[in-house]
Every structure is written in structure tokens, then in C-alpha cells.
C-alpha positions as CSV (number, residue, x, y, z in Angstrom):
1,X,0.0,0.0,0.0
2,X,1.9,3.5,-1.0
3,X,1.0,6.5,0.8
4,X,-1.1,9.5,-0.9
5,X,0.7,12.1,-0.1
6,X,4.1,12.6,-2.5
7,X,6.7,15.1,-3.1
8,X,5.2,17.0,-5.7
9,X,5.3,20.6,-7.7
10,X,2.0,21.8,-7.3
11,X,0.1,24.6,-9.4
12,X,-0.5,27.6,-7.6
13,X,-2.9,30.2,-9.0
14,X,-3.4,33.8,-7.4
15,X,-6.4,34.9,-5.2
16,X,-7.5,38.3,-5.6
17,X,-9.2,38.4,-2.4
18,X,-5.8,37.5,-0.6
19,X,-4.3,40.6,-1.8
20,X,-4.0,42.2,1.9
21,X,-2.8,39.1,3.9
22,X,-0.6,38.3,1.0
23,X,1.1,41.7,1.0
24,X,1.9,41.9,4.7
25,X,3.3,38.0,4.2
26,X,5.6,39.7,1.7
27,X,6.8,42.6,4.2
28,X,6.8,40.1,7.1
29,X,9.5,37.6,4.8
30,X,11.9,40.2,4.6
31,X,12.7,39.7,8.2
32,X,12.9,35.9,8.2
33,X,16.1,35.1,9.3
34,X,18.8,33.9,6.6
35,X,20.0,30.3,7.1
36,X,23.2,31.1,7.5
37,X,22.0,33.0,10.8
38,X,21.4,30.2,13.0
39,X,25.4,28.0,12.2
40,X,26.7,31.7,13.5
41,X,24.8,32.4,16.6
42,X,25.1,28.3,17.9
43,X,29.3,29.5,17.3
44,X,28.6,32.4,19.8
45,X,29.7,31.5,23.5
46,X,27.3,34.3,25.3
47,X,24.1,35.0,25.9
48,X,24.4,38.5,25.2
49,X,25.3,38.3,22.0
50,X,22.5,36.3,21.0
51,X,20.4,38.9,22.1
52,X,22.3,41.5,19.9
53,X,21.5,39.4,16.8
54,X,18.1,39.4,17.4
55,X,17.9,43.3,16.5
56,X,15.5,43.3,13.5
57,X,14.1,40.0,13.8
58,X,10.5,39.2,14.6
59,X,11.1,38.2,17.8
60,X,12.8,41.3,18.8
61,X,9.9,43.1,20.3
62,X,9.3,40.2,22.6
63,X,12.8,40.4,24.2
64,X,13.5,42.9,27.0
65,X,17.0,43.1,27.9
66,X,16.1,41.5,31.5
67,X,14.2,38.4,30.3
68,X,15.5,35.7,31.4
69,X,16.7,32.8,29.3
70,X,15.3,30.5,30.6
71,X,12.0,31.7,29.1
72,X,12.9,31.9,25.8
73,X,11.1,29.0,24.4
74,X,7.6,30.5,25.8
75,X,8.8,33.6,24.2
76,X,9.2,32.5,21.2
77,X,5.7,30.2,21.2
78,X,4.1,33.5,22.3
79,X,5.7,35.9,19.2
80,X,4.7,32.9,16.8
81,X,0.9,32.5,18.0
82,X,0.2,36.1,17.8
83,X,1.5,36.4,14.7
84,X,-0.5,33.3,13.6
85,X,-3.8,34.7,15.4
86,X,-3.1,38.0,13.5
87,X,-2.8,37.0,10.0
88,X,-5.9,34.4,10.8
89,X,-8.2,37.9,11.5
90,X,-6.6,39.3,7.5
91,X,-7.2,36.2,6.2
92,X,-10.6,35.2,4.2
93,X,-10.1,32.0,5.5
94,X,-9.0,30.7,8.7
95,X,-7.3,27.4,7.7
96,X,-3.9,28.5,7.2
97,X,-3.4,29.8,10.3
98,X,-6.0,26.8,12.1
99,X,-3.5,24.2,10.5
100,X,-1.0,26.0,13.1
101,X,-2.6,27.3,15.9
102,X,-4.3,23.9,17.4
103,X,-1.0,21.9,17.6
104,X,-0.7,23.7,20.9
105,X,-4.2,22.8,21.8
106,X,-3.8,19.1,21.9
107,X,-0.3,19.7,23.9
108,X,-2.7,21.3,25.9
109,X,-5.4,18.6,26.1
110,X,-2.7,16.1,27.1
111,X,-0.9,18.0,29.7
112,X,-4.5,18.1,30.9
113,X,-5.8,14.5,31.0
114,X,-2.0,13.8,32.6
115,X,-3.3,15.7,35.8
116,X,-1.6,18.7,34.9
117,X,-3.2,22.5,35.8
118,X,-3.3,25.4,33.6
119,X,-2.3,25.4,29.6
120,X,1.4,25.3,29.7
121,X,1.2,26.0,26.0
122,X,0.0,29.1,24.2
123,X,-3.8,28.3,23.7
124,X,-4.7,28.5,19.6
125,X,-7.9,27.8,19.5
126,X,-9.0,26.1,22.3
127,X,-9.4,28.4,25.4
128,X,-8.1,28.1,28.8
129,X,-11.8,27.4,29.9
130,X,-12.7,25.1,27.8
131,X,-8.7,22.9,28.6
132,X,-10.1,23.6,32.6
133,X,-12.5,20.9,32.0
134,X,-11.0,18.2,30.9
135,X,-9.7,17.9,34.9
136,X,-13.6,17.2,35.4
137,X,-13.9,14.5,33.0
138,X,-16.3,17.5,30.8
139,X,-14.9,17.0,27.1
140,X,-18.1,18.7,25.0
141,X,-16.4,22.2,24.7
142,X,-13.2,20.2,22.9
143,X,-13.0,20.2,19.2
144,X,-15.0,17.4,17.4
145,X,-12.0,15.3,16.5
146,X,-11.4,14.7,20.0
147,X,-15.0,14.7,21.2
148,X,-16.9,12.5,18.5
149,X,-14.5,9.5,18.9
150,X,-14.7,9.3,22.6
151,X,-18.3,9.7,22.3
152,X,-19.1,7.2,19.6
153,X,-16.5,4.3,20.7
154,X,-17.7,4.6,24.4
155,X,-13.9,5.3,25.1
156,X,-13.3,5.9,29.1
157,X,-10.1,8.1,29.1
158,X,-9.7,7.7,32.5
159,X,-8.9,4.1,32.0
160,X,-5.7,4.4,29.6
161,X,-2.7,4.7,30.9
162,X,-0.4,7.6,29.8
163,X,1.2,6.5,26.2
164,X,-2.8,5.6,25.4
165,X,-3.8,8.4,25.9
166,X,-1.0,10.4,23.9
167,X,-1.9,7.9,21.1
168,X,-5.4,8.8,21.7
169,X,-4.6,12.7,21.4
170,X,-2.8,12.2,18.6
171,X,-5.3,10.6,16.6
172,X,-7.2,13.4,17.4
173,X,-5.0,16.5,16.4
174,X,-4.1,14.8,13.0
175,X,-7.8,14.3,12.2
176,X,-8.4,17.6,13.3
177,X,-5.7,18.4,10.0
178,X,-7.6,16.7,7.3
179,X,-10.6,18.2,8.8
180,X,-9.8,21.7,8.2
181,X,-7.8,21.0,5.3
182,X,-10.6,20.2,3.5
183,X,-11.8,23.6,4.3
184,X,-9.8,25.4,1.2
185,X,-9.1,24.2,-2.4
186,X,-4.9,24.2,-2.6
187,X,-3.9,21.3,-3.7
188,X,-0.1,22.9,-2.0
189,X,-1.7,23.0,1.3
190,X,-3.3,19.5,0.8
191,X,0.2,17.6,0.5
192,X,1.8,19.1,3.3
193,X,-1.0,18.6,5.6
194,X,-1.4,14.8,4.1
195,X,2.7,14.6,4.3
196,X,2.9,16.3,8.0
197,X,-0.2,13.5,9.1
198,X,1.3,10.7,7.5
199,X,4.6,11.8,9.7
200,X,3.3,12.2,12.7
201,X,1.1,9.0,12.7
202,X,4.1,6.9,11.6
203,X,6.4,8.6,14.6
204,X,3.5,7.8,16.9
205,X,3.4,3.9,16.1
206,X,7.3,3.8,16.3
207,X,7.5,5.5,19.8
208,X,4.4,2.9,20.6
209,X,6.9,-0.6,19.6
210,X,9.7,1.7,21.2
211,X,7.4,1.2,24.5
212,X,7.1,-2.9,23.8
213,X,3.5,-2.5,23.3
214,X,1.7,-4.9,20.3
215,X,0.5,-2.0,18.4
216,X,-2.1,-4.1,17.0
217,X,-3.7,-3.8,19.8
218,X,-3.0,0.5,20.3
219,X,-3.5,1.1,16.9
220,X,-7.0,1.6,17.1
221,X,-6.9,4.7,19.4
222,X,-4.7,6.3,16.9
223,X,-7.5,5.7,14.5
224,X,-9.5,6.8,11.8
225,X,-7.2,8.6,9.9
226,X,-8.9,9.2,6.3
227,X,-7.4,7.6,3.4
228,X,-4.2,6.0,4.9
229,X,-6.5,3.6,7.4
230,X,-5.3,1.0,4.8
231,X,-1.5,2.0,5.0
232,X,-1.7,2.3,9.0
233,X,-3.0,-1.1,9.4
234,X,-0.8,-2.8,7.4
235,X,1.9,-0.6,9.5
236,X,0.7,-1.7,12.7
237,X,0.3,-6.0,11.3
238,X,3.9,-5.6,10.3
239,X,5.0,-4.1,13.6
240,X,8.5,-3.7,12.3
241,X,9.8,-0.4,11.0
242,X,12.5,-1.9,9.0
243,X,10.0,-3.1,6.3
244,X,7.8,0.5,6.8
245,X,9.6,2.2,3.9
246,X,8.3,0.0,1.1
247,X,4.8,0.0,2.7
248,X,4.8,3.9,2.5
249,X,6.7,4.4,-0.5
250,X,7.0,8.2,-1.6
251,X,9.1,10.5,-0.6
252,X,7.8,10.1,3.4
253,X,9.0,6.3,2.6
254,X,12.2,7.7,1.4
255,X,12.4,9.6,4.7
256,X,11.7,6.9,6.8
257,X,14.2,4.7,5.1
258,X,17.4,7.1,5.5
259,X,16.0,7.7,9.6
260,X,16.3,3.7,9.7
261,X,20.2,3.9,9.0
262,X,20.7,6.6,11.8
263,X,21.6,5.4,15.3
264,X,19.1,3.7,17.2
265,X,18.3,6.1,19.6
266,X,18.5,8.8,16.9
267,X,15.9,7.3,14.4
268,X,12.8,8.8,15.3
269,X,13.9,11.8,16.6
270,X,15.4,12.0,12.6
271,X,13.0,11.1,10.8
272,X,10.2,13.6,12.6
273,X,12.6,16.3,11.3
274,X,13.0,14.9,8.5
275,X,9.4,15.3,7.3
276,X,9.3,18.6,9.0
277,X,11.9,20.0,6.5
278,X,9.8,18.2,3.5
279,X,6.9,20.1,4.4
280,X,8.4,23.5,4.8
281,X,10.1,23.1,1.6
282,X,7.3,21.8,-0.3
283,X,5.5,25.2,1.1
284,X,8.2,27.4,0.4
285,X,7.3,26.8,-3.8
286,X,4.3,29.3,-2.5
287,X,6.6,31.9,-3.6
288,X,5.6,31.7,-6.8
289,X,2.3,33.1,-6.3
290,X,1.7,36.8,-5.3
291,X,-1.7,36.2,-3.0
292,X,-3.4,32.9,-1.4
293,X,-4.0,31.1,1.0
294,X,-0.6,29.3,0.4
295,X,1.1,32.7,1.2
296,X,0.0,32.2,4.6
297,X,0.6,28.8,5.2
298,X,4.2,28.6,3.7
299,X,4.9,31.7,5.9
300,X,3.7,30.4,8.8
301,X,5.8,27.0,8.4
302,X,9.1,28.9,7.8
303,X,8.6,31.0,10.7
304,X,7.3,27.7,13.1
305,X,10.8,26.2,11.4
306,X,12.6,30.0,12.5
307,X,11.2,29.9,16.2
308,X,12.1,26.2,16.9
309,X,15.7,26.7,15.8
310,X,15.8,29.7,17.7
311,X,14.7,27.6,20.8
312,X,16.9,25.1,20.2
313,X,19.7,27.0,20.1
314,X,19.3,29.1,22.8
315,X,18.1,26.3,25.2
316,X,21.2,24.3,23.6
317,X,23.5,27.2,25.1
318,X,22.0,27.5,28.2
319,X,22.4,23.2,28.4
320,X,25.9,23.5,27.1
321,X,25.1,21.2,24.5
322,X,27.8,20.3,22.2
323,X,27.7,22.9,18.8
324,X,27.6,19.9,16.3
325,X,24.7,18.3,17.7
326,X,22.6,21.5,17.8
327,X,23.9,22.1,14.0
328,X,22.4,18.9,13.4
329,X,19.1,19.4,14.8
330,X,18.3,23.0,13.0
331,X,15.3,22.4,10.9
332,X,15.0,23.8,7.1
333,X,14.5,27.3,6.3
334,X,13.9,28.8,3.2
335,X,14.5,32.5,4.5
């Protein structure tokens, strides 16, 4: 069984109605940072000047000079979500941005049914409120992908254990994808949604055998997941990555195969940022259109890509983690 989603050149046509949102994407690019930016500040060996070479970056405005470090990874969630949430209010459409802003909200939901308070991550779409009851066993206010499947497999998530539920929550939030993806015709936004699902469900199941569970027996929590149920089930009666590759096929199979030849503890780690760099390059051919919806959405991948290197190299610094393995983590940018 191959996978749907491929590696593909897609054709892009312009959107009159995008004109606004499309013309403050183009202003906003100019100060995505270069990729030659983030090999120079992992060389630097103080905090300080970091900070310096943050002048004129999007993320500047969120930096006073007495922040501390520590804090920079909610920092820099905080400059990408209001960003997100204010291109989603210029948009005609709020599926760009959607496809963005609810990947917190599921980190939410499962810091939540783990017993912890609060929303430790920047709510997108789901409010503070609505996470609050989820301690009370109360899941109507919770998106549809989460609710409906609890509600029509009698599911009792009190009863799973932690990794069942994550599994669970993950089904959820990559189901959530499709669903909004199907809100706008762009074939560009399509594949890397279908690409970035495919991903993500594959790097759940390997973490689940990673565990020593049978994922024949998990994989239905994970589940339904449109078009690849077929692919997933034959993943999960396998139950052994090594022969994943030529079940997936495509360039995520291609992906998958390379992450195989990595060390052991380094394979899914690779292979997760592996097909987050597909997906933000297979956005980044949005270029060649001057308004859309794909504006948006290849924007808002490079700058998700910009604010996780950013994190990684600062909290690398602060860890004293060795320069080469933080130059091996960055993710793609097109900037």
C-alpha cells in the first residue's frame, strides 16, 4: 500500500481576495532570518550576544534586555501564535493559520488529562476554559475530532494509561488536520498537511513498539485517519519499521528509510525532522504566487521552522550542548 501524499510541484494560482494578507506575508519575509544566521549564533559563547543578533528580527519586540533565558522558548511560542492569530483575523479564510494554531491545543489537552493545571502552552484555539475541563472528565467544549470519537467508541479516558492516551490525542489532532484541510481548495496546502499527518502518525506507532507495546492492539486509538487507514493497518500488522519504507513508499517512505540507517536512539527523533523540513520546503514553492492562501501557510511554516531553531539553540546554550549536535538538529529554512 503506498502513501497518498508525495513530493510534488503543485500549481498555484493567485487569489485576488488575498491581496492584503498576501502583502503583509511579503513585508513580514523580509525579516525571516537567513539560514546562514542560526550555524553563527550556535558558534557564539554568550548569551548576550545572541540577544544582539536578534535586532531586526520578529522576535525582537518580545525580548527585554532582562528576560530571562530560561523563558525563551515561551517567548518565542508566544511571538509565533500572535502572529498566527493576527494573519488568521486578515485572512478570508481561517485554515492557514488553524492548521497552526491547534497543535498547541492538543499539547494542551494532554498535559490536561495527565493531571496537569493550567495550559502550559499558548492556547490556539481552544481556550483556557474550555482545557479547565477536561480535569472534570467534561470533554463537549473540545473540538469534534477529539469529542466525537470518545463519544461514539464509548472510550473511558480515565482508564488508559499515559502513552494511550497520547496515542489517543494524537489521533485526534491529525484528524483535526484533514478536517480543516478540507476547508480550502490548494492542492499545495493538501500535501503538506497529508505529508505532515502521515509523519506524525508513523512517529507515533514507532514510539508505541519503542514502548514494547503490540501496536495491533493500540492502533486503534490512533484511529481513523482518512485515506491512509489501509496504510496504518498494514503498518501496525507488520510491527516492524524496517519493512515500513516499502509500505509507505514516496518521498515520506524515502524519509523513513534514511532515519532507519541513523543510530538507534537517533531514528525517530530524525525522521520527525526529517518530514518537517519536507513540508516546509514543499511550502516554500508558495513563492511563486503573489496572493493565497498558500502565502500564509508557507509563511507560517518557515517562521514555526525559525522559532524552533531559535529555541533550540538558545536552550542548547543554556544546556551546554555540544555545537555539532545542535547544527544537526536545525530544521530547514527557506529564508
Amino acid at each position: 500500500m503506498k502513501a497518498s501524499a508525495d513530493y510534488m510541484t503543485p500549481f498555484i494560482k493567485n487569489r485576488p481576495e488575498w491581496g492584503f494578507v498576501g502583502g503583509r506575508i511579503s513585508a513580514l519575509e523580509e525579516k525571516l532570518l537567513p539560514r546562514e544566521f542560526f550555524p553563527s549564533i550556535i558558534e557564539m559563547h554568550h548569551t548576550e550576544d545572541i540577544f544582539q543578533h536578534f535586532q531586526g528580527t520578529l522576535i525582537e519586540d518580545y525580548l527585554d534586555p532582562g528576560i530571562p533565558w530560561d523563558d525563551f522558548s515561551a517567548v518565542a511560542d508566544e511571538c509565533f501564535y500572535d502572529l498566527a492569530l493576527s494573519l488568521r483575523e486578515d485572512c478570508p479564510s481561517p485554515v492557514p493559520a488553524d492548521l497552526f494554531l491547534i497543535k498547541n491545543d492538543y499539547l494542551n489537552i494532554k498535559s490536561a488529562l495527565s493531571g496537569m493545571e493550567g495550559t502550559p502552552f499558548t492556547p490556539g484555539t481552544v481556550s483556557a476554559e474550555k482545557i479547565d475541563s477536561v480535569f472534570s472528565g467534561e470533554y463537549a467544549d473540545l473540538p469534534p475530532a477529539f469529542r466525537d470519537r470518545i463519544t461514539g467508541a464509548a472510550i473511558d479516558l480515565g482508564e488508559l494509561d499515559e502513552s494511550l492516551s497520547d496515542i489517543f490525542v494524537d489521533g485526534a489532532y491529525l484528524r483535526h488536520l484533514l478536517l480543516i484541510a478540507e476547508g480550502i481548495d490548494s492542492p499545495l496546502i493538501h500535501g503538506c498537511v497529508r505529508n505532515r499527518v502521515l509523519g506524525h502518525a508513523i512517529s507515533s506507532m514507532w514510539r508505541v513498539i519503542r514502548q514494547g507495546r503490540d501496536l495491533k492492539q493500540v492502533v486503534d486509538y490512533l484511529l481513523p485517519m482518512g485515506d491512509e487507514n489501509p496504510l496504518i493497518m498494514e503498518m501496525a500488522a507488520a510491527q516492524d519499521p524496517s519493512s515500513w519504507p516499502e509500505m509507505v513508499g514516496g518521498e515520506i517512505g524515502n524519509q523513513l528509510s534514511r532515519a532507519l540507517q541513523m543510530p538507534f536512539d537517533e531514528q525517530v527523533s530524525t525522521f520527525e525532522l526529517k518530514v518537517e523540513n519536507l513540508v516546509v520546503h514543499m511550502a516554500s514553492y508558495a513563492r511563486l504566487e503573489t496572493s493565497g492562501p498558500e502565502r500564509v501557510f508557507a509563511f507560517l511554516a518557515a517562521l514555526e521552522a525559525e522559532m524552533q531553531n531559535l529555541k533550540l539553540v538558545v536552550t542548547g546554550k543554556i544546556n551546554r550542548l555540544d555545537d555539532d549536535v545542535l547544527a544537526q538538529r536545525l530544521r530547514y529554512v527557506y529564508g
